[in-house]
VOVEX-336657 format. One record per residue: x negated, y, z of N, C-alpha, C in turn; residue in three letters. Coordinates in pm, 1 decimal, decimal comma, m for minus. Atoms other than C-alpha are relative to their C-alpha. Last residue first. Layout:
<nodes>
<node n_px="X" n_py="Y" n_pz="Z" ca_px="X" ca_py="Y" ca_pz="Z" c_px="X" c_py="Y" c_pz="Z" residuo="Ala"/>
...
</nodes>
This chain:
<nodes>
<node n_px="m72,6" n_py="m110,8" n_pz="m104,7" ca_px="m1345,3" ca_py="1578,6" ca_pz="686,4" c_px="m69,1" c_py="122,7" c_pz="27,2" residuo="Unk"/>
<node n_px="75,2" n_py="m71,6" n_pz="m20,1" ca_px="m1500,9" ca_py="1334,9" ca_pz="368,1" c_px="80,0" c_py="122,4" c_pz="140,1" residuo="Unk"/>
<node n_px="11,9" n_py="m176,4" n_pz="m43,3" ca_px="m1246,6" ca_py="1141,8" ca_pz="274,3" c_px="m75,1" c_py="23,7" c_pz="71,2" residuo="Unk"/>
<node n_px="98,3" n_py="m56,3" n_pz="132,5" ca_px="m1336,2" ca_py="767,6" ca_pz="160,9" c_px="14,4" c_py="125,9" c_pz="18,0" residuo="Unk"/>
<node n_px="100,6" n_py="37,4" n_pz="m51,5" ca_px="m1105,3" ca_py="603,9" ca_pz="490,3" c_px="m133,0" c_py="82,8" c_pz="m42,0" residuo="Unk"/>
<node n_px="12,0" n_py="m120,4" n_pz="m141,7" ca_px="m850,0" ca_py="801,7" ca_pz="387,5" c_px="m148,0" c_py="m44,9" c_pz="63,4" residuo="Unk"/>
<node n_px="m39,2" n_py="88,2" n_pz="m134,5" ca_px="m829,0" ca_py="590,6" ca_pz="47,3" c_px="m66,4" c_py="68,6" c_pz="124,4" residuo="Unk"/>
<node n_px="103,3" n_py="77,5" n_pz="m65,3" ca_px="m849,4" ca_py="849,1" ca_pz="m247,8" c_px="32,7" c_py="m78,2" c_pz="114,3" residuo="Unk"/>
<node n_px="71,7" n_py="m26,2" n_pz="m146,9" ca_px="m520,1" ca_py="945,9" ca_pz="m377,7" c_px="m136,1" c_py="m69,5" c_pz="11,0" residuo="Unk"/>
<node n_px="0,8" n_py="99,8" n_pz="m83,6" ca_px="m508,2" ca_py="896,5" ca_pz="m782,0" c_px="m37,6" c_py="51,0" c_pz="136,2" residuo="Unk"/>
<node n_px="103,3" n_py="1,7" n_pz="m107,4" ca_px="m457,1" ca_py="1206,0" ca_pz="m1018,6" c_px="46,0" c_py="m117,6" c_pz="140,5" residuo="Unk"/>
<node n_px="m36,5" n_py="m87,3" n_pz="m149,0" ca_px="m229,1" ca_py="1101,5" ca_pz="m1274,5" c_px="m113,5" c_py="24,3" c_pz="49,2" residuo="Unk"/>
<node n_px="79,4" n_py="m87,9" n_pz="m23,7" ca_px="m342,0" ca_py="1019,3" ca_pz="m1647,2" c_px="39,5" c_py="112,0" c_pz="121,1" residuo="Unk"/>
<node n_px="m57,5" n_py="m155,5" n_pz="70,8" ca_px="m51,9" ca_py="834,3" ca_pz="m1792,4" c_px="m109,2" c_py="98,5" c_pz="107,9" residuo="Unk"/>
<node n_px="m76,4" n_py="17,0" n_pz="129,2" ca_px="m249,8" ca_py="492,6" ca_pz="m1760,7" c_px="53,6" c_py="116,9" c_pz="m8,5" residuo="Unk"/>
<node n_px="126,7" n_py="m27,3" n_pz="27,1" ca_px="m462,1" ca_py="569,8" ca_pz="m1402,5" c_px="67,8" c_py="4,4" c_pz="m207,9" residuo="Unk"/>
<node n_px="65,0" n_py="m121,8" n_pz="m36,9" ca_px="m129,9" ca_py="607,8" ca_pz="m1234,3" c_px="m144,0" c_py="48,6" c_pz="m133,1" residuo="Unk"/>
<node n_px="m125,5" n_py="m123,8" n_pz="118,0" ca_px="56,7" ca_py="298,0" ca_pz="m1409,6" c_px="m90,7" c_py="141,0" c_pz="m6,8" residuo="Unk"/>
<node n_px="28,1" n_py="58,7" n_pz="161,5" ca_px="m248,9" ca_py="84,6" ca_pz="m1256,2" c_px="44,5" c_py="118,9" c_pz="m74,6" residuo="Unk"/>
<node n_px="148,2" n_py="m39,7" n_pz="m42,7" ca_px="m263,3" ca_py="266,7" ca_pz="m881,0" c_px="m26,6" c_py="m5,2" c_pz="m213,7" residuo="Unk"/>
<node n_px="18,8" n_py="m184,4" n_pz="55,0" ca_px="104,6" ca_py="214,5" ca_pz="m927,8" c_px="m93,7" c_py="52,3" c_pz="m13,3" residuo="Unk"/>
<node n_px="m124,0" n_py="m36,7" n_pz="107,7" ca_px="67,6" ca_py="m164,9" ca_pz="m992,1" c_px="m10,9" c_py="149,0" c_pz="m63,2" residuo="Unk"/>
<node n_px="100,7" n_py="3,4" n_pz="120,6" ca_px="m193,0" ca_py="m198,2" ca_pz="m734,5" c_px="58,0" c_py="m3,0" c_pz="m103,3" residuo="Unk"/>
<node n_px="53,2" n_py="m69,1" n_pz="35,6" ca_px="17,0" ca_py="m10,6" ca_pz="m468,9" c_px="m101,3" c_py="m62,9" c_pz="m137,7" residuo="Unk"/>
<node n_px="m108,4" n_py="m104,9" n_pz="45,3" ca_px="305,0" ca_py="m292,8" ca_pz="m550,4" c_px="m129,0" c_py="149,8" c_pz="m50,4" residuo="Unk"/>
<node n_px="m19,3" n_py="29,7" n_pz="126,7" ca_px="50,8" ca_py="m550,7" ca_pz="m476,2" c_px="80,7" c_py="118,0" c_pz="m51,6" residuo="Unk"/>
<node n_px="123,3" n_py="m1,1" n_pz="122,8" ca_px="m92,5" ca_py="m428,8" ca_pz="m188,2" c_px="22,2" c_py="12,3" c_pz="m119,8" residuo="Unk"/>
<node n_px="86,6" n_py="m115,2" n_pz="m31,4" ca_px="201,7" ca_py="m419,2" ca_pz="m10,5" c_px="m72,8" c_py="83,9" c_pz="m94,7" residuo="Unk"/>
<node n_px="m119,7" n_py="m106,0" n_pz="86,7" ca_px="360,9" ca_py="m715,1" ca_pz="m149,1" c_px="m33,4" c_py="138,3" c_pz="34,3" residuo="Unk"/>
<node n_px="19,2" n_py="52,2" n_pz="100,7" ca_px="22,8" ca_py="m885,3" ca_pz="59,3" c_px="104,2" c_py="44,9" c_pz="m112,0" residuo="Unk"/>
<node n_px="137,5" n_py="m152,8" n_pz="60,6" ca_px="95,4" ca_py="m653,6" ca_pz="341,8" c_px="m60,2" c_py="m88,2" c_pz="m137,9" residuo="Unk"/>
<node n_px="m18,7" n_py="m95,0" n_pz="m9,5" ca_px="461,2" ca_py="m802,6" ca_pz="373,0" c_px="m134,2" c_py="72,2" c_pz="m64,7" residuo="Unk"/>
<node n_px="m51,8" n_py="m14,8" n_pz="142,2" ca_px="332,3" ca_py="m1155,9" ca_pz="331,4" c_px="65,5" c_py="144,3" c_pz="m32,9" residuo="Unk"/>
<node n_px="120,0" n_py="13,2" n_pz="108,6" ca_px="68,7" ca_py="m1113,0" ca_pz="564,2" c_px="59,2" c_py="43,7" c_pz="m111,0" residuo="Unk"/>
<node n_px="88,1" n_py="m115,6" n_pz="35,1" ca_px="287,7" ca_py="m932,7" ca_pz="841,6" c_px="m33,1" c_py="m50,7" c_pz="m103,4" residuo="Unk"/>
<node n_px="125,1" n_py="22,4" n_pz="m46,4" ca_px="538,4" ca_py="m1248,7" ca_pz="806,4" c_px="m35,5" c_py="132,9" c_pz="2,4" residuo="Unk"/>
<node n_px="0,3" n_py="59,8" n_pz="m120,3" ca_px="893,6" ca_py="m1234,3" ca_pz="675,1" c_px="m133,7" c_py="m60,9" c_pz="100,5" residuo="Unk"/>
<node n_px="m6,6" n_py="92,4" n_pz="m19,8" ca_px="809,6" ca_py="m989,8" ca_pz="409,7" c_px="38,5" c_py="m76,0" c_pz="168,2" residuo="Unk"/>
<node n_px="m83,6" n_py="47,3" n_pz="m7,6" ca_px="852,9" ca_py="m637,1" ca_pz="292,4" c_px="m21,7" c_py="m186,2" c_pz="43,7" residuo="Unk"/>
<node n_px="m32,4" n_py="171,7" n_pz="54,2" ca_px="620,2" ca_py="m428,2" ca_pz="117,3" c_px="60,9" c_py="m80,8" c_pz="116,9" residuo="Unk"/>
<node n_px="m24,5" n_py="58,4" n_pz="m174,6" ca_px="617,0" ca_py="m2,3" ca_pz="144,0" c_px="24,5" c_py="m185,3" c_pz="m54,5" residuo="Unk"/>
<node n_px="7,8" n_py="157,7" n_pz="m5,3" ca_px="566,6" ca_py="236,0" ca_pz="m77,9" c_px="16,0" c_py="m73,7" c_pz="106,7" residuo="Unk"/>
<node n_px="m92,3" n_py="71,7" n_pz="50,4" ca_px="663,2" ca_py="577,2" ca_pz="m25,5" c_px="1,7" c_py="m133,8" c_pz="m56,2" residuo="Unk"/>
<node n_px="m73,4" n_py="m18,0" n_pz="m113,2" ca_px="378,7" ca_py="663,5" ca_pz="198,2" c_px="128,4" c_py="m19,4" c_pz="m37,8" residuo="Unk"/>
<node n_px="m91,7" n_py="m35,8" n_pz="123,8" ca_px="124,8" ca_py="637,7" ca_pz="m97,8" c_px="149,6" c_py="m55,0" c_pz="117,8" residuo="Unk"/>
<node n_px="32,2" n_py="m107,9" n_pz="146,5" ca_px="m216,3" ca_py="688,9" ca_pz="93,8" c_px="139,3" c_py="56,9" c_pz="m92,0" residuo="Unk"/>
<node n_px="53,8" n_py="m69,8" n_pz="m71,8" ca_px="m83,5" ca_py="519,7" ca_pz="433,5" c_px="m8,0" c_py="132,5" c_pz="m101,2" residuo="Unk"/>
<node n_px="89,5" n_py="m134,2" n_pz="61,6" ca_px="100,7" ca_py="273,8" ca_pz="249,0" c_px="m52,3" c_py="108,8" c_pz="43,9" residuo="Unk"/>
<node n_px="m2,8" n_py="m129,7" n_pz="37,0" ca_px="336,5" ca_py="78,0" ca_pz="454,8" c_px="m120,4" c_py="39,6" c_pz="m67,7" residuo="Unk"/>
<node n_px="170,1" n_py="m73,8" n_pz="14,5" ca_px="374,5" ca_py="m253,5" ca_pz="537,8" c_px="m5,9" c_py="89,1" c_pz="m122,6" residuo="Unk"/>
<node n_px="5,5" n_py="m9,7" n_pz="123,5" ca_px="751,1" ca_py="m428,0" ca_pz="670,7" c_px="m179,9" c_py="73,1" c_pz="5,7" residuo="Unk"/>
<node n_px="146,5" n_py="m64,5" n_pz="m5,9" ca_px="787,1" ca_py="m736,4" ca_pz="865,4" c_px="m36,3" c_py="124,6" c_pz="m95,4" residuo="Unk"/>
<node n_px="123,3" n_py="34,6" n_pz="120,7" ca_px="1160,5" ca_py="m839,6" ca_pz="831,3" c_px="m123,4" c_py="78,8" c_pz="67,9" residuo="Unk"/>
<node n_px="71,5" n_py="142,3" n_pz="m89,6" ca_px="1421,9" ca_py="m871,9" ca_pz="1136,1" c_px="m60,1" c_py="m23,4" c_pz="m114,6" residuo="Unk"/>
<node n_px="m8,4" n_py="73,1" n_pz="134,9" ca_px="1618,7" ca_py="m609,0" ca_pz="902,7" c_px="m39,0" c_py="m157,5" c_pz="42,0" residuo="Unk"/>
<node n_px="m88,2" n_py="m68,7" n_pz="65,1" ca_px="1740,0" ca_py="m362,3" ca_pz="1198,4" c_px="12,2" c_py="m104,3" c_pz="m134,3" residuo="Unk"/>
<node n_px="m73,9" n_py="57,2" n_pz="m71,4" ca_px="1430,2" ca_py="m492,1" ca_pz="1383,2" c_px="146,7" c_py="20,9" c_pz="m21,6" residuo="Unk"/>
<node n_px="m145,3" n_py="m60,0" n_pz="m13,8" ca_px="1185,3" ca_py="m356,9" ca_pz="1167,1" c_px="85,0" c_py="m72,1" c_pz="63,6" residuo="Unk"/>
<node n_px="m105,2" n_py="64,8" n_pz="m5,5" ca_px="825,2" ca_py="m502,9" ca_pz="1274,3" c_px="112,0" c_py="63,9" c_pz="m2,0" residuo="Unk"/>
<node n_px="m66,3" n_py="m13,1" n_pz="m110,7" ca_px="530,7" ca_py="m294,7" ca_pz="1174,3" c_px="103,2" c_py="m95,8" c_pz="m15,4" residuo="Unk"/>
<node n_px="m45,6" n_py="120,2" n_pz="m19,2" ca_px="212,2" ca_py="m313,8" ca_pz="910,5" c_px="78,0" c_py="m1,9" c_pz="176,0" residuo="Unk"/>
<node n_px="m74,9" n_py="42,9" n_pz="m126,9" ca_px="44,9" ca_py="17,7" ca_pz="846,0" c_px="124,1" c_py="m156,0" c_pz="0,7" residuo="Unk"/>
<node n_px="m157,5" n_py="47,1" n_pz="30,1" ca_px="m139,8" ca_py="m2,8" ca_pz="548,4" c_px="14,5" c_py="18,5" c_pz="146,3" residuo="Unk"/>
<node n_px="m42,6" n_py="49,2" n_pz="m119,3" ca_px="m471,0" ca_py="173,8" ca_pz="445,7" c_px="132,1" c_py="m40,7" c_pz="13,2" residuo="Unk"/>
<node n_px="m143,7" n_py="m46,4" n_pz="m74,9" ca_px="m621,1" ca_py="179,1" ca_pz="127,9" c_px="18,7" c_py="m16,5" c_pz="124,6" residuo="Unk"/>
<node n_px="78,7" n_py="m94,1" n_pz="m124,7" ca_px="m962,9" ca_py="24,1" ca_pz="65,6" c_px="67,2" c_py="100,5" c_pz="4,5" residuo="Unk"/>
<node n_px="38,3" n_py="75,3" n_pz="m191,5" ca_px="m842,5" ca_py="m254,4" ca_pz="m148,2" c_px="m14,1" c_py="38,6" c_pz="65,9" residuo="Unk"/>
<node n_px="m175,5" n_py="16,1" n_pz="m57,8" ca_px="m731,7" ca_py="2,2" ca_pz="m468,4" c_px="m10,6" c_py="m103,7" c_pz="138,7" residuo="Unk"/>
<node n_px="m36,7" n_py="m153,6" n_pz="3,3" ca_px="m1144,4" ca_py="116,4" ca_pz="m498,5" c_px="152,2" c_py="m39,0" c_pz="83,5" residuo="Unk"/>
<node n_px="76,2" n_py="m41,2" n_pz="m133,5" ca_px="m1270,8" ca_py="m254,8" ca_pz="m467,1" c_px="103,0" c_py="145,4" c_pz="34,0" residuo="Unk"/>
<node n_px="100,5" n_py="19,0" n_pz="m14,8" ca_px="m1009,7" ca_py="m399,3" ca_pz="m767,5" c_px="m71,2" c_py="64,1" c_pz="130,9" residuo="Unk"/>
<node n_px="14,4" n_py="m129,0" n_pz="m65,2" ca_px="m712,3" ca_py="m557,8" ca_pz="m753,1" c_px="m148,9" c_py="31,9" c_pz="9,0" residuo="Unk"/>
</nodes>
């Protein structure tokens, strides 16, 4: 992953319906990762957005910036 796709934001909550950890995407709000820990949740997290971040930049999408990197 490189600097740019790291500096996302995630929300990281407990579902209680699944009794899993899940972590959200802030930037890409239909993602979301899944584990029995926060880590391992925001670690599938990550990984998933660095995937689409990949595919994205390959058929020539426009990529969110990380909220943090907006200008207001």
């Amino acid at each position: 992953m490189n600097k740019q796709d790291d500096r996302y934001g995630y929300s990281v909550f407990w579902w209680p319906e699944d009794a899993m950890w899940i972590a959200q995407s802030i930037e890409f709000p239909s993602l979301s990762g899944v584990g029995e820990t926060p880590d391992d949740a925001l670690k599938e997290a990550r990984e998933i957005v660095q995937v689409s971040v990949q595919s994205m930049k390959e058929d020539g999408e426009p990529i969110p910036k990380p909220v943090a990197s907006r200008v207001v």
